[in-house]
VMD Tcl script that draws the C-alpha trace (Angstrom):
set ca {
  {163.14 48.78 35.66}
  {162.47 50.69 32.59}
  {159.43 52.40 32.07}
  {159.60 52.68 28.04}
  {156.22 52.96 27.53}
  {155.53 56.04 29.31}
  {156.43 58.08 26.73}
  {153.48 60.71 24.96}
  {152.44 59.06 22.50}
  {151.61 55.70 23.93}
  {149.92 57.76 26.82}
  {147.29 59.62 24.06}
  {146.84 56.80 22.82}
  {145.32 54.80 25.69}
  {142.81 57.67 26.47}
  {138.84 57.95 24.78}
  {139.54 61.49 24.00}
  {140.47 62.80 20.48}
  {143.74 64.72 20.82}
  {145.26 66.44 18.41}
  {148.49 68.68 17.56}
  {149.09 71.71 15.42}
  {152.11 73.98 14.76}
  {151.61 78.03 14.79}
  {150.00 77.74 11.32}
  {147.20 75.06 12.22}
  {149.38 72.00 10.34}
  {148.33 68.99 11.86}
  {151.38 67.30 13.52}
  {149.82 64.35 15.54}
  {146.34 62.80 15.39}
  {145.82 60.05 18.13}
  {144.09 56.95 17.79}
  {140.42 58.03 19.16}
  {140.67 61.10 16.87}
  {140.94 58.77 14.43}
  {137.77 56.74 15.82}
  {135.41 59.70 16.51}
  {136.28 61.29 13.31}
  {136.71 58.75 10.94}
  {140.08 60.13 9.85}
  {143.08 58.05 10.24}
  {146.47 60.35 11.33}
  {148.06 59.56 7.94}
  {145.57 61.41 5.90}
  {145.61 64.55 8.02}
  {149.23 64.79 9.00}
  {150.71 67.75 7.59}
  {147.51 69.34 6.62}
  {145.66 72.53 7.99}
  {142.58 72.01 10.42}
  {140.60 73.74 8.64}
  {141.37 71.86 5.08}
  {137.97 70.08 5.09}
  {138.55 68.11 7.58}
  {136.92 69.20 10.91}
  {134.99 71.72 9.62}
  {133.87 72.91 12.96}
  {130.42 74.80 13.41}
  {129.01 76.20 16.52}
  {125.65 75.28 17.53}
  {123.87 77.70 15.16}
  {125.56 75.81 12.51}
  {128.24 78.89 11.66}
  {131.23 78.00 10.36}
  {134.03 78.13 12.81}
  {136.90 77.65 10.81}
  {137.96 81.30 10.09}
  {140.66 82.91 12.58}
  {138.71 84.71 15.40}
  {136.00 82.41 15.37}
  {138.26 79.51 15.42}
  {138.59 78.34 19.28}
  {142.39 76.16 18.21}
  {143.67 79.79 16.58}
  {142.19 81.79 19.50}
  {144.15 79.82 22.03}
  {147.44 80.09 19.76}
  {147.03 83.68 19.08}
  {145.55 84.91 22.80}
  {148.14 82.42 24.34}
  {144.94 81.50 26.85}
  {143.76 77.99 27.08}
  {139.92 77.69 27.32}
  {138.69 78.07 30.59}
  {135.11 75.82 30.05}
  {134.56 73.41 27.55}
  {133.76 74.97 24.39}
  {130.26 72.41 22.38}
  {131.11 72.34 18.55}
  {129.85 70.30 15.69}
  {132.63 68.83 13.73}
  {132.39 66.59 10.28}
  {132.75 63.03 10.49}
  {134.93 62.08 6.91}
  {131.38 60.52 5.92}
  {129.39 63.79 6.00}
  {127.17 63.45 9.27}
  {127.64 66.00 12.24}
  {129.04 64.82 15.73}
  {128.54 67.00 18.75}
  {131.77 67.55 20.64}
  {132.87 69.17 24.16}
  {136.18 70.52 23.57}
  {138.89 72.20 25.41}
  {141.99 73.49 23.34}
  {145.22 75.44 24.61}
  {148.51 76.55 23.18}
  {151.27 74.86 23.37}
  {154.99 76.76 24.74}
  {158.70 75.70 24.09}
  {161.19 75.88 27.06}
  {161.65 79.48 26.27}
  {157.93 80.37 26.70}
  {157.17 81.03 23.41}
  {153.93 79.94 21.50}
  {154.84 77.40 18.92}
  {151.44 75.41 18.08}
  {148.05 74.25 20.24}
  {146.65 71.50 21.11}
  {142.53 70.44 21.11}
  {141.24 67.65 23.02}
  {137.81 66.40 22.25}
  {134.93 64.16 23.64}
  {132.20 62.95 21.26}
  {128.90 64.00 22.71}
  {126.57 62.27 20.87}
  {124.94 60.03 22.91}
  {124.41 62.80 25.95}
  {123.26 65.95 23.15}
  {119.80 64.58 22.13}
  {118.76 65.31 25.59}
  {120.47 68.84 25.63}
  {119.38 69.97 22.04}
  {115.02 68.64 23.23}
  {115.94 71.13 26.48}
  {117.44 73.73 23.77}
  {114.12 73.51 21.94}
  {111.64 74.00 25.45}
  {113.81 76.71 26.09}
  {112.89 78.45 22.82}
  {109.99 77.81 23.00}
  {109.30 79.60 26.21}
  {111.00 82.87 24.93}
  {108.03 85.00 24.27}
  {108.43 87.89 21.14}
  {104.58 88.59 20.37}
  {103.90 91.63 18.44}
  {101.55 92.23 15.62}
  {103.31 92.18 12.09}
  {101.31 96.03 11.67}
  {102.76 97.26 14.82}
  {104.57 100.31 14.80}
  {107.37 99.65 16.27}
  {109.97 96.97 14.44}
  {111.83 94.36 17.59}
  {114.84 91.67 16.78}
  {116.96 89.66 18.86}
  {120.28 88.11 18.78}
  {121.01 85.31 21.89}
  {123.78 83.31 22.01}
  {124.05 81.12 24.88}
  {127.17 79.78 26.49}
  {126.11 76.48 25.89}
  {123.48 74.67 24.53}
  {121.00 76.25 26.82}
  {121.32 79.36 28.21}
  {120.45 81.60 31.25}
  {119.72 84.73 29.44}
  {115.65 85.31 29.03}
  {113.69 87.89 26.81}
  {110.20 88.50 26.55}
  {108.57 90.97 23.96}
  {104.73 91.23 24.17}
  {102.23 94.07 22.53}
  {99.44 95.38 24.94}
  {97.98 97.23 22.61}
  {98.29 98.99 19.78}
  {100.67 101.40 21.06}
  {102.20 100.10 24.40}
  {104.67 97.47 23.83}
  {106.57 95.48 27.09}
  {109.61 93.95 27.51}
  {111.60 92.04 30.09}
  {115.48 91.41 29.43}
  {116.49 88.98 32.32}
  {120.12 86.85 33.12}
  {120.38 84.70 35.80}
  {123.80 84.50 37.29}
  {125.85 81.93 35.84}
  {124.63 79.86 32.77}
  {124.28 76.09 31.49}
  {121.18 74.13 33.03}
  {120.42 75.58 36.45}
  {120.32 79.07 35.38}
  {118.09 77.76 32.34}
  {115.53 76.30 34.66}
  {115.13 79.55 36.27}
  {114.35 80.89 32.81}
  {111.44 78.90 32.35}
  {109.98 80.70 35.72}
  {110.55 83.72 34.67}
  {107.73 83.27 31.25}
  {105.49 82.06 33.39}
  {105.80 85.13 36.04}
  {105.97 87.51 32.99}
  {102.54 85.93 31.70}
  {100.93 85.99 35.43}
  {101.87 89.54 35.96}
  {101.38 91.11 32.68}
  {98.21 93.28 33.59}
  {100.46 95.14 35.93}
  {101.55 97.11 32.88}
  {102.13 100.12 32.00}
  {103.39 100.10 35.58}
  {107.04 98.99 35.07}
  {107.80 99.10 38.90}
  {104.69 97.55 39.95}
  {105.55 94.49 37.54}
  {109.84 94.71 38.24}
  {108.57 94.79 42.23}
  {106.47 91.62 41.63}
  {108.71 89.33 40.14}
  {111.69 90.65 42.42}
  {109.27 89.14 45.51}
  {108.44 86.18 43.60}
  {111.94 85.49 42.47}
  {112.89 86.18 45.70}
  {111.15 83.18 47.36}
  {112.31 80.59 44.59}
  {116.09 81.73 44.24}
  {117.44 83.08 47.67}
  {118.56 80.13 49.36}
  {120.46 78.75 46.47}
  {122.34 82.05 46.10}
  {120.81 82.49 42.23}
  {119.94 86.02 41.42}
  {119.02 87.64 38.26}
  {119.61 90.95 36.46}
  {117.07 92.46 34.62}
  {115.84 95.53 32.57}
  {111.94 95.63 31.96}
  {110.70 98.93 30.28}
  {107.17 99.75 28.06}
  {107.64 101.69 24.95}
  {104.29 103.91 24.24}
  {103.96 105.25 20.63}
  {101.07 107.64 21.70}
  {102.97 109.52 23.94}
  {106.53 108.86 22.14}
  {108.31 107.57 25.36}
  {109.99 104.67 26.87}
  {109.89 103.97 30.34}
  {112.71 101.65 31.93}
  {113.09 99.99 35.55}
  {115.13 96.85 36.55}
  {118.26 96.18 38.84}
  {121.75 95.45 38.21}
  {121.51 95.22 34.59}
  {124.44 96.36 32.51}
  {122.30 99.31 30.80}
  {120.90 100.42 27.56}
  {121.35 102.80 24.42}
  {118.90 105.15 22.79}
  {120.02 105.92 19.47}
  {118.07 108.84 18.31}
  {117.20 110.01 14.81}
  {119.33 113.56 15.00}
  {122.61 111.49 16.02}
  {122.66 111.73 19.35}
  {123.19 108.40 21.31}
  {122.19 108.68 25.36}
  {123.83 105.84 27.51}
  {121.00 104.55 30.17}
  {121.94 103.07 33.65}
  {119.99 100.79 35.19}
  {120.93 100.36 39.04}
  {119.62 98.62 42.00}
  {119.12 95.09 43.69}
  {119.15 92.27 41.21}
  {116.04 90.69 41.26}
  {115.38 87.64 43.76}
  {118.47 89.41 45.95}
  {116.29 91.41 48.24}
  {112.52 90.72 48.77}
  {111.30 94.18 49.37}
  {113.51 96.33 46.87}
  {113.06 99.86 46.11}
  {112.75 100.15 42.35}
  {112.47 103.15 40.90}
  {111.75 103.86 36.85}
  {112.94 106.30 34.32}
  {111.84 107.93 31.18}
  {112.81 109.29 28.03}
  {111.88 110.46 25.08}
  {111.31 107.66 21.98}
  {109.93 108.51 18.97}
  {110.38 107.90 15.01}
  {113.78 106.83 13.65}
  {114.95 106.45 17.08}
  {116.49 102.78 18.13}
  {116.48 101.14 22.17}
  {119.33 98.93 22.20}
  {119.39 96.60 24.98}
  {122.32 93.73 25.99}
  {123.28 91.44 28.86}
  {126.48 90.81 30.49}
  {128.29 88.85 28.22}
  {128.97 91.89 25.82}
  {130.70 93.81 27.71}
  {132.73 91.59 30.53}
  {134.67 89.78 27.83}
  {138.72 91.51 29.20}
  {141.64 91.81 26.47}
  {145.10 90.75 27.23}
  {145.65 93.86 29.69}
  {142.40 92.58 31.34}
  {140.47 95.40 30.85}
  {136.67 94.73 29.97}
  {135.10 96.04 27.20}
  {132.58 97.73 29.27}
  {129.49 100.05 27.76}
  {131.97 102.64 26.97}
  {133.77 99.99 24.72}
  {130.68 98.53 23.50}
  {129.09 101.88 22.02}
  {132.76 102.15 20.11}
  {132.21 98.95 18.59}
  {128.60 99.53 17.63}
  {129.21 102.99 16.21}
  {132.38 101.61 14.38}
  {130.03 99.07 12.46}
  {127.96 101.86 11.02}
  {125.25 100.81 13.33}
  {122.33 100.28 12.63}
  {122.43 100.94 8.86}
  {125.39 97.92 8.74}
  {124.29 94.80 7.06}
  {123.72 91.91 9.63}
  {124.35 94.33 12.34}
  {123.96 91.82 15.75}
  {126.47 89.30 13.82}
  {129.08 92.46 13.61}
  {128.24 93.17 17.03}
  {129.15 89.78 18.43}
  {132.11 88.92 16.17}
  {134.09 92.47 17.61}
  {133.33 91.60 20.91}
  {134.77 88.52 20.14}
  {137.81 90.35 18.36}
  {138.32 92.41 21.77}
  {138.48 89.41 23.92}
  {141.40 87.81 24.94}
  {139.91 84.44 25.87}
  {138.82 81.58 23.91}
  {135.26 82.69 23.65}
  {132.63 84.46 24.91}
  {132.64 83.64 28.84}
  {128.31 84.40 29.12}
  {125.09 84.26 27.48}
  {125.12 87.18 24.80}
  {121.64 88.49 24.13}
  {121.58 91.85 21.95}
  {117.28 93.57 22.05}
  {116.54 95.99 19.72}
  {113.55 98.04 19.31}
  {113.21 100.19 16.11}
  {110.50 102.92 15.52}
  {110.79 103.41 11.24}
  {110.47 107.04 10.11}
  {106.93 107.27 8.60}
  {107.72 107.48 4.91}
  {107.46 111.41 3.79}
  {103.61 112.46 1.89}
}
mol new
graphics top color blue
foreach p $ca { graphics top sphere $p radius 0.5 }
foreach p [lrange $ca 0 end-1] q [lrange $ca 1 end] { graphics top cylinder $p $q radius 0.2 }
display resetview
């Protein structure tokens, strides 16, 4: 008996996912039949064209256009030979203008001789499951706290990128007075909805231990005991860097555990790389944690970051590592480069041989403005 139907294109055709096929230069070579129902575009207007001809028009979930080369996950695959490792959420265009939320996984596609010769994306339409996911996006938010007056002297921004739709990287920011100024910069291992959850504990310990300040280590050793009871038996942990900035006595003053570090740009040009060791919190419930200070003071800049800048490995699997990370910032004229965090993420991006980012990215910066001269 002859199996004639078995052949590929019958076989892409029975399944609910969109598939589609590109050569090396993004033409479109075959568009199955639920492409054609999830977009609206029927194979024999897109065949032969380029993805990103107005047809997709893929954005990310901040709405940013995704249809350049290194931001593109269908090029990235082709180009880093890597097929995405997790799902990858995108917004495409349906052919009558409204957005539909997609999960998508995309990988290159190899001739017999191993050699790259076009990729391949296969996509689920997500809209019925993202209304949920984009009302837990919003809590989320919401529960970030950045409080400062808009007189204060010091200047604070943020850049946070989650993985997906929700994330498991937390920041707080909160003014004690006029001159002491707190901060917590927290990521839970892993990402997605169970390490967001444990993000929404975390705002409510920062609020309930907040008169522990100025003393870092009395607050870090808190929450570590705290975190400790909620996250130890499901194996969760979370790295953290907590630090006050006082403008009286020009200083910053930073504990935590296991976080990747921090960078003190100061005004004369010097830039001092600061490690931040121990037990990440909610590992160990009595933890030694032990706090460090440095001079801060006018002009100078505290630049803080989680994990996912500097694990991202290029295609000798190195990491970028902190080392690799002050390159890139310095390269970008930092911080007198126009939309500076955007730079930041898009060459960490650049460096990384995989699809996309594989963690929460969350980039805190504290700025102290030179008092303008008398």
């Amino acid at each position: 008996m002859k199996h004639n139907f078995l052949n590929a294109q019958n076989i892409l055709n029975s399944i609910a996912d969109g598939v589609y096929v590109t050569d090396i230069d993004r033409q479109i070579i075959y568009w199955n039949q639920a492409a054609e129902v999830i977009t609206g575009w029927r194979g024999r207007d897109v065949l032969g064209r380029s993805c990103r001809d107005g047809i997709l028009c893929h954005a990310d979930k901040h709405a940013r256009n995704l249809c350049g080369k290194d931001t593109c996950p269908l090029y990235r695959a082709i180009t880093t030979g890597q097929a995405a490792q997790t799902p990858i959420v995108v917004y495409a265009r349906h052919r009558h203008g409204q957005r539909i939320p997609m999960q998508v996984n995309v990988a290159p596609i190899r001739d017999g001789n191993g050699d790259i010769v076009g990729g391949v994306e296969v996509f689920r339409d997500l809209s019925d499951s993202m209304e949920d996911q984009d009302r837990a996006k919003k809590i989320q938010h919401q529960r970030l706290k950045f409080q400062m007056a808009p007189d204060a002297d010091l200047r604070a921004s943020v850049h946070y990128i989650p993985h997906d739709i929700i994330g498991g990287d937390y920041y707080a920011v909160d003014q004690l007075s006029e001159h002491l100024y707190a901060f917590l910069l927290a990521d839970v291992m892993g990402h997605g909805t169970s390490a967001a959850l444990y993000t929404m504990y975390l705002r409510t310990l920062f609020d309930d231990n907040r008169h522990l300040f100025p003393d870092v280590t009395a607050f870090i050793d808190q929450l570590n005991q705290q975190l400790h009871g909620l996250m130890h038996k499901s194996f969760s942990f979370a790295a953290a860097a907590c630090g006050v900035i006082d403008t009286r006595q020009q200083r910053v003053t930073l504990t935590g555990g296991a976080h990747p570090g921090a960078f003190i740009f100061y005004r004369d040009g010097l830039v001092k790389q600061v490690q931040i060791p121990g037990f990440a919190l909610g590992m160990v419930k009595q933890a030694d944690y032990s706090a460090q200070t440095f001079p801060f003071g006018p002009g100078d800049i505290l630049f803080l970051y989680t994990d996912g800048a500097i694990e991202n490995c290029d295609r000798q699997g190195q990491a970028l590592g902190e080392d690799g990370l002050q390159t890139i910032v310095q390269q970008i004229g930092y911080p007198r480069c126009h939309a500076r965090h955007q730079a930041i993420e898009t060459k960490i991006i650049e460096h990384a041989a995989s699809v996309g980012l594989k963690d929460d990215l969350t980039l805190l910066e504290f700025y102290w403005p030179t008092p303008p001269a008398k």
